[in-house]
MIKE-488726 format. One record per residue (C-alpha): residue in one letter; x, y, z. Coordinates in steps of 0.001 Angstrom, whole numbers, plus 500000, padded with zeros to 6 digits. Layout:
// residues N
AXYZ
...
// end
This chain:
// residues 530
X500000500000500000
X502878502624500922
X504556501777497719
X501119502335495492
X500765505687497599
X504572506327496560
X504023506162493000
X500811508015493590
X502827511148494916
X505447510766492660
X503245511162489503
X501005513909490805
X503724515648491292
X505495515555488042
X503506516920484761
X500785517853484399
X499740517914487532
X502271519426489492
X500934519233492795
X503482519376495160
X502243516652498150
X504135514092500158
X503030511128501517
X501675512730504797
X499778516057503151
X498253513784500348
X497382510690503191
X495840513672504789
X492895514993502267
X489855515359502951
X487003513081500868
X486244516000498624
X490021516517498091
X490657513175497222
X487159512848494933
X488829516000493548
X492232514693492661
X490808511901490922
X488475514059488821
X491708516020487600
X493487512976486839
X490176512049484564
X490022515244483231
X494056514657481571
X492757511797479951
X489359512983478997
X489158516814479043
X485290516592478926
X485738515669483209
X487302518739483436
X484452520081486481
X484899521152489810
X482892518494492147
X481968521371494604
X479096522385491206
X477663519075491193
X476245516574493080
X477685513719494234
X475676510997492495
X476285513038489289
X480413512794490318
X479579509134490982
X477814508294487948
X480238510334485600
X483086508483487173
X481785504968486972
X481182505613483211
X484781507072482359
X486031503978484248
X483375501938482246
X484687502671479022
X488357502325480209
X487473499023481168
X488780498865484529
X487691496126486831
X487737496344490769
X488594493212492742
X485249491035494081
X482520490448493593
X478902491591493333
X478964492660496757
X482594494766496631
X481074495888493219
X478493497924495265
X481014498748497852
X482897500556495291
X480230502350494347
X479693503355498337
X483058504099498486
X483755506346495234
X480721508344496076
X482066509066499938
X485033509386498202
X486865506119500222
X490758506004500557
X490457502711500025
X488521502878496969
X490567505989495249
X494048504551495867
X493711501621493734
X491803503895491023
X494483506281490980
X497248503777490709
X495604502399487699
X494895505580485814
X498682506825486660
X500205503551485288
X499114504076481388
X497871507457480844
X499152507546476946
X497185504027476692
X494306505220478941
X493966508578476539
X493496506743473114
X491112504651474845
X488676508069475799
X489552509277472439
X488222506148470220
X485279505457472707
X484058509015471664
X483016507453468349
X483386503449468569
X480258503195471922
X477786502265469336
X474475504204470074
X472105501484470627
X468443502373468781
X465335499715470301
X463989497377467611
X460672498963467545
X462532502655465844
X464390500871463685
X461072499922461500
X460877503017460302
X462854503622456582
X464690506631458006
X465649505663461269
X467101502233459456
X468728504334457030
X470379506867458941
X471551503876461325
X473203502110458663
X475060505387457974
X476042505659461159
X477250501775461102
X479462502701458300
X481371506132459371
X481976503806462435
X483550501308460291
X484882504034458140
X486834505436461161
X487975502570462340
X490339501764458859
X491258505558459010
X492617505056462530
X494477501448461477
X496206503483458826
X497027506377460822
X498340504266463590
X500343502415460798
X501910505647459262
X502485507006462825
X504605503471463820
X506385503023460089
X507465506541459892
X509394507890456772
X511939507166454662
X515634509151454678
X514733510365450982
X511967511868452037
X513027513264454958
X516374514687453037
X514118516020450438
X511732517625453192
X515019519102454475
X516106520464451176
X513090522057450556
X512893524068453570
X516422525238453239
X515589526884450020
X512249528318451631
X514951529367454078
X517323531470451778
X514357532568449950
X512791533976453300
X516674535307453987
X517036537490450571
X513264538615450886
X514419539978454831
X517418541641453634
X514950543269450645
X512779544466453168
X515748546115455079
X517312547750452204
X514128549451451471
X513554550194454623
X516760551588455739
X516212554361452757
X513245555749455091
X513838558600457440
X513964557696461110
X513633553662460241
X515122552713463546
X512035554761465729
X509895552689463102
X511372549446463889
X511156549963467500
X507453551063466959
X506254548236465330
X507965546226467524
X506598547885470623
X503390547474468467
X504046543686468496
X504208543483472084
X501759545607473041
X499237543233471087
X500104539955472485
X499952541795475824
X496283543032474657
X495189539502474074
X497039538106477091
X495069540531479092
X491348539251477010
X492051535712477844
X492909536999481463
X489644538595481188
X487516535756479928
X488926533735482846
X488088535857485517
X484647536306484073
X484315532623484015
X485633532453487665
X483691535424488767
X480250533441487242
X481241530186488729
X481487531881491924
X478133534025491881
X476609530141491091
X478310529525494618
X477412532171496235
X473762531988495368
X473738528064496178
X475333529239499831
X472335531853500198
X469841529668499297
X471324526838501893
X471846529483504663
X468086530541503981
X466613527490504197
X469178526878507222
X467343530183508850
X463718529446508124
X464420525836509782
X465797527561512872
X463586529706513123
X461142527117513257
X463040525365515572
X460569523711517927
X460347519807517906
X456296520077517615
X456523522316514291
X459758520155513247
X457568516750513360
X454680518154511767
X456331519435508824
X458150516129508481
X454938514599508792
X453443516678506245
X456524516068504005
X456246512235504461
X452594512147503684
X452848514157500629
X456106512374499080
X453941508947500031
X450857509819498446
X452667510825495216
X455296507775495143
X452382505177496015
X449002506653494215
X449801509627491565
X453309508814490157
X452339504908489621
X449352505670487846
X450958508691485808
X453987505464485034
X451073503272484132
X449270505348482058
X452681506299480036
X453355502825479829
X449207502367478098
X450392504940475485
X453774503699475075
X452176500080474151
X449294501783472425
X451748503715470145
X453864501047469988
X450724498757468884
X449962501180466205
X453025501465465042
X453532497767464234
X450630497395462553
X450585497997458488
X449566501716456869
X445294501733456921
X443587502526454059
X440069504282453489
X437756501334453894
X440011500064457296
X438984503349458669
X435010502719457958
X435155499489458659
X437037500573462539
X434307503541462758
X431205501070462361
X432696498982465471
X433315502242467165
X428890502876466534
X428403499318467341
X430319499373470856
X428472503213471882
X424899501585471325
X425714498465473336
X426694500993476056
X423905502832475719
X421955499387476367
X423430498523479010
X422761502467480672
X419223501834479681
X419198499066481215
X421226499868484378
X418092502649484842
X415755500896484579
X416461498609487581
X417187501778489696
X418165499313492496
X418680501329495867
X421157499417497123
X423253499815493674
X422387503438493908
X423508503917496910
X426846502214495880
X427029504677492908
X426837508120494655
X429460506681497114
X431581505478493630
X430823509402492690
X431942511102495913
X434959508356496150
X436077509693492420
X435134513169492940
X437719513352496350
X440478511494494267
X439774513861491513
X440160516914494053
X442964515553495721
X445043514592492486
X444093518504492027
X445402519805494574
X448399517613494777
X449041518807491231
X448858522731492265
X451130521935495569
X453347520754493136
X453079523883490509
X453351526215493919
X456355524272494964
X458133524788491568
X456846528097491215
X458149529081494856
X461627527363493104
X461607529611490170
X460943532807492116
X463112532217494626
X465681532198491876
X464642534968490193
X464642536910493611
X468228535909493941
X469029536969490250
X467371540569491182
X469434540856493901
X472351540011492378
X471453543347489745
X470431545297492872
X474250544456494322
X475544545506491218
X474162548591490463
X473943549967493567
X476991547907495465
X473982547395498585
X472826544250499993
X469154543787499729
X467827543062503198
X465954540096504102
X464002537911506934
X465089539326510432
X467647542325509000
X464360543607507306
X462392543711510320
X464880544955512268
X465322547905509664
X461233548277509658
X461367548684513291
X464171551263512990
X461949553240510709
X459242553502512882
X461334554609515631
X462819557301513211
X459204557549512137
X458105558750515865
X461063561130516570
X460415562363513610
X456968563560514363
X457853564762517495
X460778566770515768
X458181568001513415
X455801568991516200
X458430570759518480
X458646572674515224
X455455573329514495
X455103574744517690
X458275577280517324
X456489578084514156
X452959579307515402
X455439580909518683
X457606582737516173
X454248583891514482
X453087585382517494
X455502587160518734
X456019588695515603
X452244589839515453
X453339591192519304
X456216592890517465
X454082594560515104
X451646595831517651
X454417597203519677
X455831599053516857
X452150600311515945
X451646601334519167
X454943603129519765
X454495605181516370
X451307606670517665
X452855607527521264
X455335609112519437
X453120611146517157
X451256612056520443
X454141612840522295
X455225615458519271
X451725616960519204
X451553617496523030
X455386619388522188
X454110621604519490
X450767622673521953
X453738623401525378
X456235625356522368
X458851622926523139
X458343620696519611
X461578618752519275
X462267618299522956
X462066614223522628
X464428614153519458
X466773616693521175
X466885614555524278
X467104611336522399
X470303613260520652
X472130614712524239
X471589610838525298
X472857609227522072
X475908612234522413
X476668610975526274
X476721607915525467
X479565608306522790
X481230610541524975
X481662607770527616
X482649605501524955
X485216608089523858
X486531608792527670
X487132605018528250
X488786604762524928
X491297607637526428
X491358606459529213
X493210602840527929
X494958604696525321
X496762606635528798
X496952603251530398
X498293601831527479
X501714604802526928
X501848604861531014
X502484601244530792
X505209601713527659
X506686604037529756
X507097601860532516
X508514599306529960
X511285602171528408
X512474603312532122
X512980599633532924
X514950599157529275
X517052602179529852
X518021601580533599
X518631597908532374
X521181599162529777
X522647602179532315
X523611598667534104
X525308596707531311
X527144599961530630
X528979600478534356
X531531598158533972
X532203598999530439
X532556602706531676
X534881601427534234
X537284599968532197
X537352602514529442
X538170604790532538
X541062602457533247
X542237602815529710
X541915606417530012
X544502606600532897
X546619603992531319
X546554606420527527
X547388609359530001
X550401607660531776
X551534606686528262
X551841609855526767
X553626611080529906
X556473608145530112
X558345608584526520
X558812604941526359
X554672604666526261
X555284603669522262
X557726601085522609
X556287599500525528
// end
């Protein structure tokens, strides 16, 4: 087993995979991993397995597996029993069920490819009995027979050419040929640079065009970069909304949460998916299978002609009055016990009708509910990307509804507080008026009552002597800091002068000293050469 897992590791690692394990990281994935791993290593021999398992489910990895392995014809060890343990284990994705698989595939890949290649178009396509009747279907089988057969002598010979390879003539001639496409290709180059060495500034054209050159591989570099993220970015928006829709339904069932509700549903669940696997879906099987062997019946049978047709229409006239006999009949008896047993009959039919109804529309509702739940999701994937928002949902909505209405009732207190400023701000600028109204006629009575004493202008003189103090005052205090103000910068000069009269003593001192010492030297007649 260590030895298998060996050359396991070893080959994964080398090309194409290039996946860099050792024995203990690869002994240590994961199920998925490992079902992964394998689906690569189908993928390099058939590039249609090229998926990622995480898309799909796992009987769809299972069954695409088992038919890849199918038509490579490999064979597990057992029997009938480990056959369905393999099965088990490559959908649980088994060590012991992968190793061996992987050991197989890794042995003869080159073998393993041409295998997938020629089962592409040598799996015959196998068409019932009952098709093959008809001229066309026959015909267009045969053609397919032969193009089979066709391809198969194509691929003998091109396996023979590819094994015999050619002979040294031809391959000297070959050789020759190219040499003198070679020297032609040579003298057309050094053409082309003659003629273009005559242009002005050739060089800055070369390096142009050769920028040019680059720039354009870059550009479609940088598309097929493109196209892959888009691919990536779409895979993982199919993700994403596969996640959502899990976590929803995750939410709604814990939500739900309570063991009476839980068993209930179930209950509901079961008795729904019993009723349709028991009653509707085997009569809806048996009826398909009625029309199947009806169609097949009349298929069989040879082309009718005009007088088959009358002759099946007269039986048709002959059976409808026999049952019209037999009603006539059936009334007149009108047995009570019989017709008692027919109105239960009716109501018996009429409830199977109704429920067959409804279990029909709880189906429609159910896919319906399916398709709008993924058209919600669609809409708010366009809602992300236009406006870069997520939509809100289930408890975040309420909980933003509920943070409305709380906005909702400050809001209206806001706009009542203001509404009340409002009708205040009204009023007392209806008081403001007044007062003004009423102060204009005191002052036109207060100038009459001036012009009846003689003294007219006494207010507006008084009004002036008061308006004159008051400047006055202003006008004192203003003096009053501008003194403050130079009594203080005198203060500050005094201070600045006596500080300097202090630097300057000693310096006064010792120019004093020189003094007496230029004195003494003019005296002593030696004072210049000392």
């Amino acid at each position: 087993m260590s030895d298998q897992i060996k050359f396991i590791v070893d080959s994964l690692n080398k090309e194409p995979f290039r996946k860099n394990y050792n024995l203990i990281t690869f002994d240590s994935l994961e199920p998925m991993q490992l079902l992964q791993v394998l689906s690569d290593v189908l993928a390099e021999i058939d590039p249609k397995q090229l998926v990622d398992i995480r898309e799909e489910m796992p009987e769809q990895t299972a069954k695409r597996m088992l038919n890849l392995l199918g038509i490579l014809k490999y064979k597990p060890s057992g029997n009938a029993t480990d056959m369905s343990t393999f099965r088990q284990g490559l959908v649980i994705g088994s060590k012991p069920v992968i190793y061996p698989v992987l050991h197989w595939l890794l042995q003869r890949p080159n073998e393993l490819k041409k295998r997938a290649y020629l089962a592409r178009f040598l799996i015959k396509l196998e068409v019932p009995t009952e098709f093959l009747q008809d001229e066309t279907v026959a015909d267009t089988n045969k053609q397919y027979e032969e193009l089979m057969e066709t391809f198969k002598t194509l691929h003998k010979e091109y396996e023979q050419l590819k094994t015999s390879g050619f002979s040294t003539a031809e391959i000297r001639k070959d050789i020759s040929a190219m040499e003198e496409e070679k020297d032609q290709l040579i003298k057309r180059v050094e053409h082309l640079k003659k003629r273009v060495e005559t242009a002005q500034n050739h060089q800055w054209m070369l390096k142009i065009a050769r920028q040019f050159r680059v720039e354009k591989e870059r550009e479609e570099y940088l598309a097929q970069q493109k196209q892959e993220q888009k691919n990536q970015l779409f895979h993982a928006v199919q993700r994403l909304q596969r996640v959502q829709n899990q976590l929803k339904g995750m939410r709604q069932t814990a939500a739900d949460a309570k063991p009476e509700s839980l068993m209930k549903r179930l209950e509901e669940e079961i008795k729904f998916n019993l009723y349709m696997v028991t009653e509707k879906f085997p009569k809806e099987i048996e009826n398909k299978k009625k029309e199947l062997h009806f169609l097949q019946k009349v298929v069989s049978e040879p082309a009718m002609g005009h007088s088959d047709l009358l002759e099946l229409e007269s039986k048709i006239n002959e059976i409808n009055t026999e049952v019209n006999q037999l009603i006539e009949k059936k009334v007149m008896r009108n047995e009570p016990i019989e017709g008692k047993l027919s109105l239960y009959r009716q109501q018996a039919s009429i409830i199977s009708r109704k429920k067959e109804a409804k279990a029909e529309e709880l189906q429609e509702a159910k896919e319906k509910l399916a398709s709008l739940e993924r058209e919600a999701s669609v809409k708010r994937n366009q809602t992300r990307e236009f406006d870069g928002t997520e939509v809100l949902k289930g408890d975040e909505f309420k909980r933003y509804v509920n943070k409305l209405r709380s906005k909702s009732t400050v809001f209206k207190k806001k706009h009542q507080i203001i509404a009340e400023l409002k009708a205040e701000f009204g009023l007392l600028q209806r008081t403001e008026e007044l007062l003004k109204q009423r102060h204009e006629n005191i002052q036109q009575q207060l100038e009459t009552m001036e012009e009846k004493k003689g003294v007219s202008g006494y207010s507006y003189t008084q009004e002036e002597l008061e308006r004159v103090s008051a400047l006055k005052s202003e006008v004192d205090e203003m003096k009053g800091r501008t003194l403050d103000d130079m009594s203080e910068m005198v203060k500050k000069l005094n201070s600045l002068v006596s500080e300097k009269k202090s630097a300057l003593v000693s310096v006064i001192k010792e120019l004093r000293q020189l003094r007496q010492k230029c004195q003494m030297a003019s005296i002593n007649p030696h004072c210049e050469k000392s």
